[in-house]
C-alpha positions in Angstrom: 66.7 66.6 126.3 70.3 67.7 125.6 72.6 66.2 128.4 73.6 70.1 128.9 70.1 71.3 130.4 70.0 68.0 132.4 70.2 68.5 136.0 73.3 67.4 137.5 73.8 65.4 140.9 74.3 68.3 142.8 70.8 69.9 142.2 68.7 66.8 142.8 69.7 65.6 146.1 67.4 65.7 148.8 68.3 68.3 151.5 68.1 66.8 154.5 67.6 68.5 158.3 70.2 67.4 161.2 68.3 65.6 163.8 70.9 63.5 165.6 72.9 63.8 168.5 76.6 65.2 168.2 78.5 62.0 168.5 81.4 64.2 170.0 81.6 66.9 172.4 80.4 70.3 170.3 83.0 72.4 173.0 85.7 70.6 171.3 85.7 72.6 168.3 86.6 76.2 167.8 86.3 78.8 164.6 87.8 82.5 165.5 87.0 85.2 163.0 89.6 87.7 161.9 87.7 90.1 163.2 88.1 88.5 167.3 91.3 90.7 168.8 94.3 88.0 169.5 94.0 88.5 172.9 90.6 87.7 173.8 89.8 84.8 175.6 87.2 81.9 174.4 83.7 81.8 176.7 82.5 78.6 176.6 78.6 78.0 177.7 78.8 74.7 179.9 75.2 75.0 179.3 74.9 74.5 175.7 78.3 72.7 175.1 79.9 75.3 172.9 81.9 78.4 172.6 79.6 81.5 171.8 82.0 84.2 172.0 85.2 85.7 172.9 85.6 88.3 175.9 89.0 90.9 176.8 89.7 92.8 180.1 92.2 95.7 179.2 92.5 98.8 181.8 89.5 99.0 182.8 87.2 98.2 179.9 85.4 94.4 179.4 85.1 94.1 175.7 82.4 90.9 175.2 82.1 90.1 171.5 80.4 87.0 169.9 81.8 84.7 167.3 81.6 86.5 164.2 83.5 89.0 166.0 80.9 92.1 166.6 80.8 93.5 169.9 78.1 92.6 172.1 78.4 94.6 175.3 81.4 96.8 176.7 81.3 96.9 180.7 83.7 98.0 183.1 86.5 95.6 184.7 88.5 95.5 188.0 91.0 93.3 186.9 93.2 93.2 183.5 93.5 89.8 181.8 96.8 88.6 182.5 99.4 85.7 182.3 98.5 83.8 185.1 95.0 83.6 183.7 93.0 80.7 182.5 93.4 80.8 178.7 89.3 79.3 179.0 86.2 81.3 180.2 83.8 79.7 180.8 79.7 80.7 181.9 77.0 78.0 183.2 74.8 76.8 186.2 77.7 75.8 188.3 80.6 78.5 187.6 81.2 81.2 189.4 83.0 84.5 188.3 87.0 84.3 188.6 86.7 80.8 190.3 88.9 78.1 188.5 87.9 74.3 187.6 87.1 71.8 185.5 84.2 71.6 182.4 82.4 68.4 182.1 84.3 67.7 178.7 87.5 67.8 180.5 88.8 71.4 180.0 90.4 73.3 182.8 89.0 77.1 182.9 87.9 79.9 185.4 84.7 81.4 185.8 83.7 84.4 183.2 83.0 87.8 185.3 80.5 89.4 183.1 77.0 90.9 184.1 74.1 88.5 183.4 73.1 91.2 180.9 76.0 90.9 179.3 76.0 87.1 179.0 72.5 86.8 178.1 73.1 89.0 174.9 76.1 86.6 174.2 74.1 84.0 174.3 71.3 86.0 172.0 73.8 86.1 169.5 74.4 82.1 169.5 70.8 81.8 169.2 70.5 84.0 166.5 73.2 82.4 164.9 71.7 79.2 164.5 68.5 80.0 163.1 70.2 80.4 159.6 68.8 77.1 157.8 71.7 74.5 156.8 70.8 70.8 155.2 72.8 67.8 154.2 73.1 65.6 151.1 72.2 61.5 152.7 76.5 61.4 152.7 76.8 64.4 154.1 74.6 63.5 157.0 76.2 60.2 157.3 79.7 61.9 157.7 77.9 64.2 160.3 77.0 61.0 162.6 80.7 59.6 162.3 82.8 60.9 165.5 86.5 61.5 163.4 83.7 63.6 160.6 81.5 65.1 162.7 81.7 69.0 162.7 79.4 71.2 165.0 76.7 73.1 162.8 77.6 76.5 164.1 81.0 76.4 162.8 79.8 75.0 159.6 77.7 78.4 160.0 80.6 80.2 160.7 82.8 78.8 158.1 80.0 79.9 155.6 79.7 83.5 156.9 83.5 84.2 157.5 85.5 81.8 156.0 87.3 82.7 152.5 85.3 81.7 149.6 87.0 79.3 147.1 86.4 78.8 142.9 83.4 76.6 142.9 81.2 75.3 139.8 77.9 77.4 138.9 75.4 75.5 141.1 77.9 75.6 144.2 79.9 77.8 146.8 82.9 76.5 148.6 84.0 77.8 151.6 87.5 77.1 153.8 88.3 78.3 157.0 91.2 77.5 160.1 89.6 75.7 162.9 90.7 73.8 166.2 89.5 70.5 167.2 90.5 70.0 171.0 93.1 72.2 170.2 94.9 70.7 167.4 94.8 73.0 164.1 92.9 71.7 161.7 91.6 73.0 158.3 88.1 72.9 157.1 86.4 73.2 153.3 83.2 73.1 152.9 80.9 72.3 149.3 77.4 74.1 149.7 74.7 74.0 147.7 73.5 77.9 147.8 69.7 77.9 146.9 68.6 75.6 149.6 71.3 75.9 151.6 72.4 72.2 151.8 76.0 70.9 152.8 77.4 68.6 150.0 80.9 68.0 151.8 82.8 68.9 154.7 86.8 67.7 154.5 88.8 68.6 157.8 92.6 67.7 157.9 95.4 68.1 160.7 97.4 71.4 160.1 101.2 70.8 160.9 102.3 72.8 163.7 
C-alpha cells in the first residue's frame, strides 16, 4: 500500500472517555464568550464546582445568560449591580441571595438573587452542555490527570464551540481560546480529532499581564 493512503497516527488512536476525578478544583477555571456583556458577573454553582453562566442587574432588568453567552431568563431586579459588589455570584445549598462569604475552594463572593426558575434553567443549560461527546488520545488523558495540565471538560467544550478556529491538517481542527485559571490569564489551544470527537492536545500557557 502506498505510504500516502496509510493511515496516519492521528486517525488510529483509541478515543478514550474521561473517567477520573479533576485533580484540581473545576471552579478555578473560567472561559467567557464574546458574546457575555463586560459587565456581567460570573455565577458559580457551589454545587457542581463550576461556573455555568454569567448574570447583570441594570435598572431594573436581571439579564441571566449561560456560558456560550445566550440569554437564559430576563427577570426583574431591585437593585443595580454596582461597585461595592462582589465581582463572584455564586448559587448552591448553603448561599443565600445578596449574603456575602466564602466558597469551599476559597473564593470570596455573595449570594446570586435569581428566581429558582431562573437558576434551574442556568443550570439546564450546563447540563446540556456537557452532553456533547469529547474523548482523549492515552496522552491526552494522561495530561488530563496531571494538576499544572488538567483543564475542565466544559471549557474544552467551550473552547471547541466559541474559540477561534486555527489552520489545522485535513484529519484535524484546532481550536484557541483566552481563559483564566484562578484568575491569572492564560491561553488555551486545543488539537481535535473531528469524526470522533477526540482531544489529541491541549497546551495552556501564562498570558503576560
Amino acid at each position: 500500500m502506498p505510504s500516502a493512503c496509510l493511515p496516519t497516527a492521528t486517525e488510529t488512536e483509541p478515543a478514550l472517555p474521561w473517567t477520573g476525578r479533576n485533580p484540581v478544583c473545576a471552579g478555578w477555571f473560567e472561559m467567557r464568550s464574546a458574546r457575555v456583556p463586560r459587565d456581567a458577573r460570573p455565577v458559580y454553582d457551589e454545587d457542581m464546582d463550576c461556573i455555568i453562566g454569567y448574570h447583570r442587574s441594570f435598572a431594573s432588568v436581571a439579564s441571566t445568560y449561560d456560558l456560550t453567552g445566550q440569554v437564559v431568563a430576563l427577570d426583574a431586579c431591585v437593585d443595580a449591580d454596582g461597585a461595592g459588589r462582589a465581582r463572584l455570584l455564586v448559587a448552591g445549598t448553603l448561599w443565600q441571595p445578596r449574603v456575602r462569604g466564602m466558597t469551599r475552594s476559597g473564593a470570596a463572593g455573595e449570594g446570586l438573587a435569581a428566581p429558582a426558575t431562573t437558576l434551574a434553567r442556568l443550570r439546564g443549560r450546563f447540563i446540556a452542555l456537557a452532553r456533547q461527546p469529547l474523548h482523549f488520545t492515552l496522552a491526552a488523558l494522561a495530561d488530563m490527570h496531571e494538576p499544572d495540565r488538567f483543564v475542565p471538560l466544559h471549557i474544552l467544550r467551550l473552547v471547541i464551540r466559541c474559540g477561534t478556529r486555527l489552520a489545522a491538517a485535513a484529519d484535524m481542527a484546532r481550536f484557541a481560546a483566552p481563559i483564566t485559571r484562578r484568575g491569572v490569564p492564560t491561553a488555551l489551544e486545543l488539537t481535535l480529532r473531528p469524526r470522533d470527537h477526540t482531544v489529541l492536545r491541549v497546551r495552556t500557557w501564562p498570558v503576560a499581564g
